[in-house]
Every structure is written in C-alpha cells, then in structure tokens.
DOKOLMI-506120 format. One record per residue (C-alpha): residue in one letter; x, y, z. Coordinates in Angstrom, 1 decimal, decimal comma. Example, Ala and Ser with C-alpha at 12.3 -4.5 7.8 and 13.67 -1.06 7.14 Angstrom:
REC	r	u	v	w
REC	a	12,3	-4,5	7,8
REC	s	13,7	-1,1	7,1
END
This chain:
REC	r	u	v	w
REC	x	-23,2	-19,7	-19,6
REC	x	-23,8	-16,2	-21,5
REC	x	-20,4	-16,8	-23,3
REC	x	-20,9	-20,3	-24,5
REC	x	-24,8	-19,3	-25,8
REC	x	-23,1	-16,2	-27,8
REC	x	-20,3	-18,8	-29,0
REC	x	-22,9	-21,4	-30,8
REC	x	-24,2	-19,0	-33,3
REC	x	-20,4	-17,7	-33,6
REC	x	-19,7	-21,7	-34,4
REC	x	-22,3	-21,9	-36,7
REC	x	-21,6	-18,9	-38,8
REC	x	-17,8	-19,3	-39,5
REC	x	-18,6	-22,8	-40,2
REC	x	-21,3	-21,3	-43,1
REC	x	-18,8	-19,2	-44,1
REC	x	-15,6	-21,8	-44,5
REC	x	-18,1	-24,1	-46,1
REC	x	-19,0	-21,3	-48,4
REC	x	-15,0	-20,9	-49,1
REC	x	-14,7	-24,9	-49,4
REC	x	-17,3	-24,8	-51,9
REC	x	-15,5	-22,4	-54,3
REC	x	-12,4	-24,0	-53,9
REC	x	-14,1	-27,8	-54,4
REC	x	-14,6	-27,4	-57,9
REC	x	-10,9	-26,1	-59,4
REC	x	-9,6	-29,4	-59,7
REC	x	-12,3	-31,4	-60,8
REC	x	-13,9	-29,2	-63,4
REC	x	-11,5	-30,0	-66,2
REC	x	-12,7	-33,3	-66,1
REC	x	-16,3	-32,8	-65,0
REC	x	-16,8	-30,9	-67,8
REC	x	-14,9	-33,2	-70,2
REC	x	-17,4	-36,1	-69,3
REC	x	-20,9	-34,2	-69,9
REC	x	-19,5	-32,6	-73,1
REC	x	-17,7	-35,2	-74,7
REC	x	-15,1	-32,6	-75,9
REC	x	-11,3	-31,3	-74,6
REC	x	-12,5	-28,0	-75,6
REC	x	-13,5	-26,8	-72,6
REC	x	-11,9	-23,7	-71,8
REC	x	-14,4	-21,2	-72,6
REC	x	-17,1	-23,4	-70,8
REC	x	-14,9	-23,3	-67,6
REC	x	-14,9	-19,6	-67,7
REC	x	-18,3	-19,4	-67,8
REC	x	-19,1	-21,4	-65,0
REC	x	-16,7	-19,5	-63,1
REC	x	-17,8	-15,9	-64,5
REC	x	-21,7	-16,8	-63,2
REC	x	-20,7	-17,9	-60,3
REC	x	-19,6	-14,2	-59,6
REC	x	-22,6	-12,4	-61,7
REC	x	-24,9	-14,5	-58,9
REC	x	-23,3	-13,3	-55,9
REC	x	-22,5	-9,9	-57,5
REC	x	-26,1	-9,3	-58,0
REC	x	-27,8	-11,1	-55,0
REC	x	-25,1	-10,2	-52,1
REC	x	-26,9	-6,6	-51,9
REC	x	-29,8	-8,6	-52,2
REC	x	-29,9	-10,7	-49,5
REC	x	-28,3	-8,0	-47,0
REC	x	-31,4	-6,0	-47,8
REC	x	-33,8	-9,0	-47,0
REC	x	-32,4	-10,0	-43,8
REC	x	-32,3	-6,3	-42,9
REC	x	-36,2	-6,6	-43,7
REC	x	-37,3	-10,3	-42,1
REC	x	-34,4	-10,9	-40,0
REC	x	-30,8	-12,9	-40,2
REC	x	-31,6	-16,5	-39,5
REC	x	-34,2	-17,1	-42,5
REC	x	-32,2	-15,9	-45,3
REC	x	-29,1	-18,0	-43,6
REC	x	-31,0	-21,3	-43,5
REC	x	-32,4	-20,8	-47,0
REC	x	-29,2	-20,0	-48,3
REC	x	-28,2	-23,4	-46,3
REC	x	-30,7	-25,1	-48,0
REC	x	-30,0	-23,8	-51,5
REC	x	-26,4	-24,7	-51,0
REC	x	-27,0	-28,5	-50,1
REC	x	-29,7	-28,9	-53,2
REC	x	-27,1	-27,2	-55,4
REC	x	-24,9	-30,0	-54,2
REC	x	-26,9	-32,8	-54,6
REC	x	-27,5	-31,4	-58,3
REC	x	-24,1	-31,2	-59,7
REC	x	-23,2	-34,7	-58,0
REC	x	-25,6	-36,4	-60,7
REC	x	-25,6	-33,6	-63,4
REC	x	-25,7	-35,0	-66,7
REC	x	-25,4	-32,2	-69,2
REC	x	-23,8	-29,0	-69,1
REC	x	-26,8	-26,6	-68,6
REC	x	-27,5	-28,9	-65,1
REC	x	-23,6	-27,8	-63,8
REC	x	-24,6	-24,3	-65,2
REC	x	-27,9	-24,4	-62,7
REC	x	-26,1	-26,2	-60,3
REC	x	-22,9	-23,4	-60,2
REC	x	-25,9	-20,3	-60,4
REC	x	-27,9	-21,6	-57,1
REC	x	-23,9	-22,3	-55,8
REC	x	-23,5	-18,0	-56,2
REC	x	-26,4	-17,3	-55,3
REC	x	-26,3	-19,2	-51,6
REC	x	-22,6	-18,2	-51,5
REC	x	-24,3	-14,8	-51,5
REC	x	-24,9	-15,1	-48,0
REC	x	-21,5	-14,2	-46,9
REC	x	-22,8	-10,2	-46,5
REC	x	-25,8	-12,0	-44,4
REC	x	-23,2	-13,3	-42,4
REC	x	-21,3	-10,3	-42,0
REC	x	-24,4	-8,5	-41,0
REC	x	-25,2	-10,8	-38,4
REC	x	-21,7	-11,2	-36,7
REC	x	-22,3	-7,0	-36,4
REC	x	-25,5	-7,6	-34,3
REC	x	-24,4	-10,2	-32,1
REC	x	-20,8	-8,2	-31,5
REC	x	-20,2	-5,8	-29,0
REC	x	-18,1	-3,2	-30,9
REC	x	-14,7	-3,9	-28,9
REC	x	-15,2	-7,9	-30,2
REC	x	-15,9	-7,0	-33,6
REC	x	-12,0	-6,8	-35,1
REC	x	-11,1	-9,8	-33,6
REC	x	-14,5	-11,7	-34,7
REC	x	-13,8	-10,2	-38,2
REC	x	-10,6	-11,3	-38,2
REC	x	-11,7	-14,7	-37,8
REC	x	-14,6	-14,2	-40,4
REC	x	-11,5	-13,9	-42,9
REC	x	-9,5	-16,6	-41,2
REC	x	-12,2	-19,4	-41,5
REC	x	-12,8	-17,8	-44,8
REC	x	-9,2	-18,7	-45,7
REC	x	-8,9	-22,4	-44,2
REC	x	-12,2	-23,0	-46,8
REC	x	-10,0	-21,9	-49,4
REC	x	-7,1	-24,0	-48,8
REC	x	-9,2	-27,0	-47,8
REC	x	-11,3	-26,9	-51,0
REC	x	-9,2	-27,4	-53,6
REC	x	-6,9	-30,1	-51,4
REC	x	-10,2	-31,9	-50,8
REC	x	-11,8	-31,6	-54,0
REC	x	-8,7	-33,2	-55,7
REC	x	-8,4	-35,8	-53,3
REC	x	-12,2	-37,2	-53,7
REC	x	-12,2	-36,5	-57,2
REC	x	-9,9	-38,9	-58,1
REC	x	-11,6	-41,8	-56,2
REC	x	-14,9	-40,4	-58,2
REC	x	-15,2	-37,4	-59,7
REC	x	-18,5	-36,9	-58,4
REC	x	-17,8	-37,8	-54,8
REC	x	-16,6	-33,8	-53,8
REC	x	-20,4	-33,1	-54,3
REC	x	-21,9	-35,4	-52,4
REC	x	-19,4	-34,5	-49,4
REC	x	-20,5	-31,0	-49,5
REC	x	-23,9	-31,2	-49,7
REC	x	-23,6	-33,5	-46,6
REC	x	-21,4	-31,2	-45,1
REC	x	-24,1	-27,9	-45,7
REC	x	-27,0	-30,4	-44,7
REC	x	-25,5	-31,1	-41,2
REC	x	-24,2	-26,8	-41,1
REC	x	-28,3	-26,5	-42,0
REC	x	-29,2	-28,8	-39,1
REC	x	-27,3	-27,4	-36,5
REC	x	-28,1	-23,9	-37,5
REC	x	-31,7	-24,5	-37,5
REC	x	-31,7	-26,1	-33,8
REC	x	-28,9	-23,3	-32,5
REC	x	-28,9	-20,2	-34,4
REC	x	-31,2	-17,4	-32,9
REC	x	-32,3	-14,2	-35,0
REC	x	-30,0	-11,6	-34,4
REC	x	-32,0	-8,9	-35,1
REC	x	-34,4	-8,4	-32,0
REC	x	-37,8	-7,4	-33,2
REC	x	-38,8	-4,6	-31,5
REC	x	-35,3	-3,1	-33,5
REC	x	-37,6	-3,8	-37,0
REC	x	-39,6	-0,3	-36,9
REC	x	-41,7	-0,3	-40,2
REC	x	-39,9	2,0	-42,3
REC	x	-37,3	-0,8	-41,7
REC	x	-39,4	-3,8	-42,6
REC	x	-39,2	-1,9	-46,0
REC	x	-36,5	-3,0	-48,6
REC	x	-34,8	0,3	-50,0
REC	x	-35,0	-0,9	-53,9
REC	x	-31,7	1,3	-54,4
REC	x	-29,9	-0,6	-52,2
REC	x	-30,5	-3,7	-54,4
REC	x	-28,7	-2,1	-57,4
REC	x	-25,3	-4,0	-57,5
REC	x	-24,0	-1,1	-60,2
REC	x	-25,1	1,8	-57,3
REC	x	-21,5	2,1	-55,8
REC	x	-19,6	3,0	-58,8
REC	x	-22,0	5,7	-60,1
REC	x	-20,6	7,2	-56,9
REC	x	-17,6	7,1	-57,6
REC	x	-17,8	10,0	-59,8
REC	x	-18,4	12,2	-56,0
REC	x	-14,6	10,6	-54,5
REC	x	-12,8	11,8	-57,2
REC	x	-9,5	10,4	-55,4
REC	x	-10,7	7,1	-56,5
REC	x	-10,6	7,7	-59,8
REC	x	-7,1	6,1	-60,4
REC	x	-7,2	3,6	-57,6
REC	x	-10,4	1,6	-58,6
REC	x	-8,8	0,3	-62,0
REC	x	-6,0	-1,0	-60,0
REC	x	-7,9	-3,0	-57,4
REC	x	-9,9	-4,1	-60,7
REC	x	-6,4	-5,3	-62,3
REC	x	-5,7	-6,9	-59,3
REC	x	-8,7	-8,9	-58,6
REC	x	-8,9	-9,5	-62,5
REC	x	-5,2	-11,2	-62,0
REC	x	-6,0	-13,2	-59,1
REC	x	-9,0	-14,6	-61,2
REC	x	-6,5	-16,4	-63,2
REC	x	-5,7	-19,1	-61,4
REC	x	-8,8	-20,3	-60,4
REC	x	-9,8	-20,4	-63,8
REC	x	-6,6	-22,0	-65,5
REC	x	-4,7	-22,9	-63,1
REC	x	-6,4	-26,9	-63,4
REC	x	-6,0	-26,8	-66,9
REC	x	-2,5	-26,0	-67,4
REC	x	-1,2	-28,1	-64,5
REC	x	-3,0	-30,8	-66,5
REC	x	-1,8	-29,9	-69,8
REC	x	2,0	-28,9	-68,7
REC	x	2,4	-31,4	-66,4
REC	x	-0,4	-34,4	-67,0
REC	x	-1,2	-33,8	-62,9
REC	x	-4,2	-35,7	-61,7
REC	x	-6,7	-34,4	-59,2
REC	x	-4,4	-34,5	-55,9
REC	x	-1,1	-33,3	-57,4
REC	x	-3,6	-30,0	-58,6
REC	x	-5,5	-29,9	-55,6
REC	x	-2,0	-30,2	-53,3
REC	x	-0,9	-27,2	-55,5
REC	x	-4,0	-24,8	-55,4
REC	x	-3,6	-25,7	-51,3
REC	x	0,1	-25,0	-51,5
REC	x	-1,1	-21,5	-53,2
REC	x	-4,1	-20,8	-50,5
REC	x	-1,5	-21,2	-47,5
REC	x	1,0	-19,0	-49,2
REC	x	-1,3	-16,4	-49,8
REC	x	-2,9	-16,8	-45,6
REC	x	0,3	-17,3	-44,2
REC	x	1,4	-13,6	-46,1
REC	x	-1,7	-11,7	-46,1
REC	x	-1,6	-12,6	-41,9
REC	x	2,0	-11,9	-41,0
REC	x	3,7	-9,8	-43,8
REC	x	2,0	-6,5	-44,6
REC	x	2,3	-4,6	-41,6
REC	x	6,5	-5,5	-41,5
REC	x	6,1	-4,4	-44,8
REC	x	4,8	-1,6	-44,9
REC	x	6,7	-0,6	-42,3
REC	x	9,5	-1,0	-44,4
REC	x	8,8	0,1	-47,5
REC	x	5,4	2,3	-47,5
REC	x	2,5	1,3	-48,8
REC	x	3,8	2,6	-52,8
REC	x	6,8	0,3	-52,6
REC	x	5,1	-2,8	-50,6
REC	x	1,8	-2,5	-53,7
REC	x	5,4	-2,2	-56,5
REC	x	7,3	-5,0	-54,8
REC	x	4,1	-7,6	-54,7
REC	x	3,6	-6,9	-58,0
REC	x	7,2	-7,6	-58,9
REC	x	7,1	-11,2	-57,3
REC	x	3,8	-11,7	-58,9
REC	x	5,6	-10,9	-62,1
REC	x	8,5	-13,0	-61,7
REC	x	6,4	-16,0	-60,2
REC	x	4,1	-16,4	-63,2
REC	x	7,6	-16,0	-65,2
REC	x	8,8	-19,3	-64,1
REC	x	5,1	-20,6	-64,4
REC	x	5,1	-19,8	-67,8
REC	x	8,2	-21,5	-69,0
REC	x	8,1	-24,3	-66,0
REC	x	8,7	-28,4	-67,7
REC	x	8,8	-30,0	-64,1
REC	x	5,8	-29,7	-61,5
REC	x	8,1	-29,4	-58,4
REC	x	9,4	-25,9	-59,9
REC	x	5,8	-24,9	-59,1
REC	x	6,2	-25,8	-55,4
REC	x	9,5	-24,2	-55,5
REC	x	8,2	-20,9	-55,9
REC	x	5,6	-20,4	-53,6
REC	x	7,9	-18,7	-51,2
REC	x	7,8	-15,9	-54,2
REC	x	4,2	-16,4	-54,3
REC	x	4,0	-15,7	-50,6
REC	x	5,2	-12,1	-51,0
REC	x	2,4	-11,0	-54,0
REC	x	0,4	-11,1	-51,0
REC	x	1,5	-8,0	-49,5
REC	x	0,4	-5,7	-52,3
REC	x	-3,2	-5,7	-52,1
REC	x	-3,6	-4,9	-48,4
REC	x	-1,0	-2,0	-48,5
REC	x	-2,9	-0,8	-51,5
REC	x	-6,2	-0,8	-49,6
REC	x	-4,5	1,0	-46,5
REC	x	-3,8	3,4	-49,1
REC	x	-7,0	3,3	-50,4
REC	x	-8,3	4,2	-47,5
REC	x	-6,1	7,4	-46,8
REC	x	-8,1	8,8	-50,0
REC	x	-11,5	9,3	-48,0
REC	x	-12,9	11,0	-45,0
REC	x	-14,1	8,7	-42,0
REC	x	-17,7	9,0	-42,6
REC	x	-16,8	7,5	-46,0
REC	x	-15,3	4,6	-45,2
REC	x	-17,8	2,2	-45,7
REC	x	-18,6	3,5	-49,0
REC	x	-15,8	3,0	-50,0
REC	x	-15,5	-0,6	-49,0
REC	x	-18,7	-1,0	-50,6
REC	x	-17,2	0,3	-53,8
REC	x	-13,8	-2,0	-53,7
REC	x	-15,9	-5,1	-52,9
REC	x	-18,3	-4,2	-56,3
REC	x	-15,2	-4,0	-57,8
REC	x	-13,8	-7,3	-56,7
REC	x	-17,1	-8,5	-57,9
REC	x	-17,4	-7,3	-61,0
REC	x	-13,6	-8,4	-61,6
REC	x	-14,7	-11,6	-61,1
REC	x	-17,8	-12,1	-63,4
REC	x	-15,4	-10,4	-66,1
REC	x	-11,8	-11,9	-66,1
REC	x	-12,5	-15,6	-66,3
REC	x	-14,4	-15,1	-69,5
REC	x	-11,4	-13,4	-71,0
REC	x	-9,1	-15,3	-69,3
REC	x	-10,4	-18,7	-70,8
REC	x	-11,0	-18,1	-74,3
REC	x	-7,0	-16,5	-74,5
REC	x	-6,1	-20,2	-72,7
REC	x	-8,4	-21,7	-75,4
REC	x	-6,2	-20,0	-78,3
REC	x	-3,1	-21,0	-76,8
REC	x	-3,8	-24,3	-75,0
REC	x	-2,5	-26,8	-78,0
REC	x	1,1	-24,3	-79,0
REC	x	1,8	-22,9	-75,0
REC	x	-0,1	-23,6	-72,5
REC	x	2,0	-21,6	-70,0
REC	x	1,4	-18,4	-72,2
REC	x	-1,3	-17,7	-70,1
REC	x	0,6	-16,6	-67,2
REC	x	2,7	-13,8	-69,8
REC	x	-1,2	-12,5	-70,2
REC	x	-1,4	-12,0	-66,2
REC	x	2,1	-10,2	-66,5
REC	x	0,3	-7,8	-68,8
REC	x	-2,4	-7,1	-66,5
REC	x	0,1	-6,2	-63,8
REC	x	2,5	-3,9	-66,3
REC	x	-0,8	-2,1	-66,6
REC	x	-1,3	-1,3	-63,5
REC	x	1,8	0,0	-62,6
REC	x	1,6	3,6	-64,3
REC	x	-2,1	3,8	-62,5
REC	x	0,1	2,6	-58,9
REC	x	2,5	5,4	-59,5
REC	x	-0,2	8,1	-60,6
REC	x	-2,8	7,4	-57,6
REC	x	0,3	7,6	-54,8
REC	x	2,4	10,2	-56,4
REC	x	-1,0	12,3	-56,4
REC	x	-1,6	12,7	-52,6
REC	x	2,3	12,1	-52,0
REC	x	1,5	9,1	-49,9
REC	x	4,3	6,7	-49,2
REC	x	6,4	7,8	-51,1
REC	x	9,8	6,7	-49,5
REC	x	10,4	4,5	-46,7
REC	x	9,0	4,8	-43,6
REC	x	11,8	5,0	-40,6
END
C-alpha cells in the first residue's frame, strides 16, 4: 500500500515532465505555417527564432526562480500553477490571432516549462537516496518520449488543423492539473520549513550567478565554451529544421513531424545504450572527436540532400553525434572536487540555457539570408560551430591528460 501511495505522485510528475517535453516539441512543425497565417508574410525566419529564443530567456530566468519558491512555500503549489499556466498558455495560442498573442502565448509556455527544476526538487524529497539514479533516470527517459512524441504529434494534428496541437495539449495539462490536484501531496513536510528557510535567498534567483563562478574552477575555463558550442548546435534543428524540410523538400506537417521523431529516437536510443561502450573504447577525448565527426558528416549530406528519404537514411549517423556530449560531461566532471559537483552542474545547465536563448536568434536571421539561393546552407553554419570547438576539445583534455588514448 506504501509503494503504490509513493508511485501516484511519481505518475504525476513524469507525466508533468513529458508533457512539458511534448509541449516543446509540439510547435516545430507547425510554426512555419502558424506563423505564416497571422503575419501574412513567408518571411518568417527571424520571427521563428524569436519565439524559440524567449522560450529559453523564460525558463532561463524563472527555473532558479521557481526552485527557490517551492523551497520557500512548498512543491505542490508552484507545480499546479505552473499546470495551470501551461493549459491557459494552450488555450491562447489555439485562437491567437496576431503575432504578439503567440509571443505571450510561447513566454507563459517557458515560464510553466520552468517547473522542470520544481520537479527535480520534488522527486529528491520523495526519494530515498538508493532510488534516486534510477528515478532520475526515468526523469530523463519520460523527458525523452515527450520529445519524440511532440513533434510526431504536432505534425500529425496540424495538418488536420493547424490549430488543433493546442487545443490537445491544453487538454492534456488540464487533466495532468486535475489529477495532480486530487493525488499529489507536498513533499516538503512542514515542520522541515524552519524560518530562515521560508526566506527566498535573492542570490539564488540570479540566473547569471553560476558563471561569475566560474572564474574560482579555473579548469572550466576551456570546457564551458564547448558545452556552449554544443548546445548552440543542437539549437539548430529545432529552429530550422521545419523550414528547410519545407523549403528543400515541400514536406507537409507529418513527413516533418515523422522526421524530428526519427531524430528524437536516434538521439534516446544513443544517449541510453552507446556512451558507456564508447567510452570504453575510445576515452572520453576520442568518443567527444568522433560525435562531432558524424555530426559533421550528417549535416554534410543535409546540406546538399534533393530527396527527403536521404534524411531518414542518415539517422543511423545521427545516432552516433549522441555519444559526444555525455563523454564530454564525464569529463567535465573529472575537472572538480566532489563537493563541487553540483556547482558545476548548475553551471553546465546555465550554459545550456543561455545557449538556447542565443543561438536561434543567430541561427534564424543566417537561414533568412540564405533561405531563397540554399536553403541547406544552414547546416555548413552548424559545421562551423563544431570546427570551432574542436581546438577548445583538444586544449581542455590535453590539459589534465585525461583520455587521451584508448582505454583497454
């Protein structure tokens, strides 16, 4: 009886959080179109990017928020409003008329999608610290399944009425609101909320406080840019990746939906069976080189692609770019102390963070210059990115000699 009443407010969270990942992954293959209705333009590029780039600012600035509220007045109130928000955000980009409504519609999205550290927080409190790993892993695993379901769903309701993704997720939060309402307890028992607690720390609501301490882990130095260059690449393809498929290869909502799904299962499938083999293998310096290679020759073919199936062809290739940020971050994490390591976790997910609110603005107004002569030049620009960060992969492991030849 104790096991199933711990396993309801398990339910209810991982379904918060895949509804949180469907709900980024909803919008990909629609928003071409979305936005070409309320604008009355095909030059919508830059607007695109700046949906997706405040999407980011939102949860980059309120995710330290909202940890530091539930910290003060508990777990389940900031999860239901955030439940709320997300349904009413729904409901307002389903019958959005003008751009500035999708704008406010795609803020309040980041902002609820902000919860996810709320989430995290609460999963910790209800977890005793031998279940936490495994719960964790499933945090990321239901995270992942949003992803993929998303974009597949999105494109599949979108072309029946390109309104009609909205309405199913605002449906969907409303009944995740209802149930969490009637079944989630607080986590954070009462007597635990001393009043020094009840007080919000204002520096912990500073989303810029992590890198002005990076200037203390000076081992860091070189491997922040890279996990910058590689969250900036992966930024790509949710902001472009609609566009070109529909500009290269005329594909309507399902065909770029299928596709972003294709993507999202080659990137689970690696990131949950290949890095350790790899690793293993290689070290952690070659497995980072090597996913950047297939990244590189991936976005080669995705650049010079006529036919749509070539796309599906790949993903295979696709699969392994997977293994280089999780070999990166072991390594990342060979660079601190124990009693540092979640400081440094803070610091990579600010990074990821700011990576986001940053790269779809630039990434968006190059596709703009090149849409009409090459639409697939955009992918050459990611290649870039990478070739950048190669030097700054080389520099951070040859430092501290780590992984530097295979490991037996």
């Amino acid at each position: 009886m104790n096991r199933l009443t711990m396993n309801k407010p398990l339910i209810v969270i991982f379904t918060a959080i895949c509804l949180d990942a469907i709900g980024i992954g909803l919008i990909f293959p629609i928003l071409p179109r979305l936005l070409q209705e309320v604008m009355h333009t095909d030059d919508i590029a830059p607007a695109i990017g700046i949906m997706t780039a405040l999407y980011a600012a939102m949860q980059f600035v309120f995710a330290p928020m909202l940890g530091a509220l539930s910290d003060s007045i508990g777990r389940r109130p900031v999860l239901l409003i955030s439940l709320a928000g997300a349904a009413i955000n729904y409901v307002i980009m389903a019958f959005a008329p003008s751009l500035w409504m999708l704008l406010l519609g795609r803020a309040i999205a980041g902002l609820t999608s902000a919860n996810m550290s709320v989430a995290s927080a609460y999963i910790t409190d209800i977890s005793p610290e031998d279940q936490r790993a495994r719960r964790f892993g499933l945090f990321n695993a239901m995270f992942g399944a949003g992803f993929i379901i998303g974009p597949v769903l999105g494109g599949i309701l979108g072309d029946h009425w390109l309104r009609l993704p909205f309405i199913a997720a605002a449906t969907l939060n409303a009944a995740n609101l209802l149930l969490a309402f009637f079944v989630l307890p607080e986590s954070r028992k009462i007597e635990s909320r001393t009043p020094s607690k009840q007080r919000i720390n204002l520096a912990t609501l500073n989303p810029l406080a992590p890198f002005k301490r990076l200037v203390s882990m000076k081992a860091l130095l070189p491997i922040v840019p890279v996990y910058f260059v590689f969250s900036a690449a992966g930024e790509s393809y949710g902001t472009c990746w609609a566009l070109w498929g529909f500009d290269t290869f005329g594909w309507n909502g399902v065909a770029i939906g299928l596709s972003l799904g294709a993507f999202g299962i080659s990137q689970t499938l690696c990131q949950a069976f290949l890095p350790g083999p790899a690793t293993r293998l290689l070290g952690e310096r070659w497995s980072v080189l090597a996913g950047i290679a297939a990244a590189c020759l991936a976005l080669t073919v995705m650049a010079f692609a006529s036919e749509g199936w070539m796309i599906f062809a790949i993903m295979p290739i696709f699969t392994l770019v997977g293994i280089g940020n999780p070999a990166f971050q072991a390594l990342a994490t060979r660079k601190v102390t124990s009693d540092r390591q979640g400081e440094l976790q803070g610091l990579l997910a600010s990074t990821i963070s700011l990576a986001s609110i940053i790269a779809p603005l630039g990434f968006s107004s190059l596709y703009f210059v090149t849409r009409q002569d090459w639409p697939g030049a955009i992918w050459l620009s990611v290649i870039v990115l990478y070739a950048v960060a190669v030097p700054l992969v080389l520099m951070s492991t040859k430092s501290a000699g780590i992984a530097e030849t295979a490991r037996a």
